[in-house]
C-alpha positions in Angstrom: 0.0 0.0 0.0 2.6 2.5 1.3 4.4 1.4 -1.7 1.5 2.4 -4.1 0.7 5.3 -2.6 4.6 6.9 -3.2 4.2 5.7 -6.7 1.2 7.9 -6.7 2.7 10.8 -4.9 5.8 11.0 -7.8 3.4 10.7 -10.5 1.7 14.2 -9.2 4.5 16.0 -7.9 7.1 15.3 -11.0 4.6 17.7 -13.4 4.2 20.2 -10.8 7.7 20.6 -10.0 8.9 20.9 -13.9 6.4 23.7 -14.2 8.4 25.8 -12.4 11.3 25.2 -14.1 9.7 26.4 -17.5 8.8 29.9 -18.3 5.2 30.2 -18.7 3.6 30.2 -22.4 1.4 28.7 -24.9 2.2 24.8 -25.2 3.5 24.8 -21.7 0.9 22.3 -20.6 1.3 20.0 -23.5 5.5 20.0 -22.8 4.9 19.1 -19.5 2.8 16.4 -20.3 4.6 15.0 -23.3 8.6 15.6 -21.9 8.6 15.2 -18.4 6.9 11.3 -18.6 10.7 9.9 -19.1 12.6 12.7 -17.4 12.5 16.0 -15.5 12.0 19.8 -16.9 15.5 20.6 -15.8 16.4 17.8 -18.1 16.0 20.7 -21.1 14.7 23.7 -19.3 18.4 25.7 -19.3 18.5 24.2 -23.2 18.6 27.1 -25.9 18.3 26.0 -29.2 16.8 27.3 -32.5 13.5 25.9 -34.2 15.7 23.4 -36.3 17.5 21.9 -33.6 14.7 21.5 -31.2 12.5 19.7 -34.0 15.4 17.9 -34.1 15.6 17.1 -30.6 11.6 16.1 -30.4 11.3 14.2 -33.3 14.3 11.9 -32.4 12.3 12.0 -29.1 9.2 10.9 -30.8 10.9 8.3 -33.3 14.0 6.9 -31.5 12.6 7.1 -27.7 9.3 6.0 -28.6 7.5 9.0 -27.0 4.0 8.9 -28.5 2.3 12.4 -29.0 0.0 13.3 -32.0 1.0 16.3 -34.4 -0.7 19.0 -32.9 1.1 17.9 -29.9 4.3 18.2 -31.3 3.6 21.0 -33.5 2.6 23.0 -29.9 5.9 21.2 -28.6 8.1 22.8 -31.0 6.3 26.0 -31.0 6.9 26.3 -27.1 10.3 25.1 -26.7 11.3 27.2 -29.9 10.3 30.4 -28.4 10.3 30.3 -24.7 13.7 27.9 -24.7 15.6 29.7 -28.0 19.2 31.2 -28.0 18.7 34.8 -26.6 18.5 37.4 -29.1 21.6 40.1 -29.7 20.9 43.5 -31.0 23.6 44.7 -32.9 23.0 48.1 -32.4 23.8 47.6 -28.1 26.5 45.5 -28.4 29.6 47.1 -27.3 32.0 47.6 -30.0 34.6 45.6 -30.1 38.3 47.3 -29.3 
């Protein structure tokens, strides 16, 4: 029973503690639920790729590692992680000028 019941426990608390890890957005939900079934947010939360590399990254997810979402899933999977995890964005004109 008390083993049951821990099982339980981990199974709630693993979603709600990789929400906090991720910035809040659009297809935040659906990345929670389709990522974190096989490993924690922090897993790729301090990831920063472009769009290319995170389809990349979630088909080989969805092809080699046999996660199983549907393609509105993993279009609002690459539409989250490709703007609220992407390389930060330099402006050219406030970068400091190189001596």
């Amino acid at each position: 029973m008390f083993k049951t019941l821990f099982i339980l426990s981990a199974l709630v608390a693993i979603p709600a503690l990789a929400q906090k890890d991720l910035p809040e957005g659009a297809g935040k939900q659906v990345t929670v639920r389709a990522c974190t079934g096989c490993h924690g947010a922090e897993m790729f939360s301090a990831i920063r790729l472009n769009q290319a590399d995170w389809e990349r990254k979630v088909a080989n997810m969805t092809t080699e590692r046999g996660v199983e979402i549907s393609d509105a899933d993993f279009a609002a999977v690459l539409k989250y992680l490709s703007t609220y995890l992407a390389p930060p964005k330099t402006n050219v004109n406030k970068t400091p000028e190189a001596k």
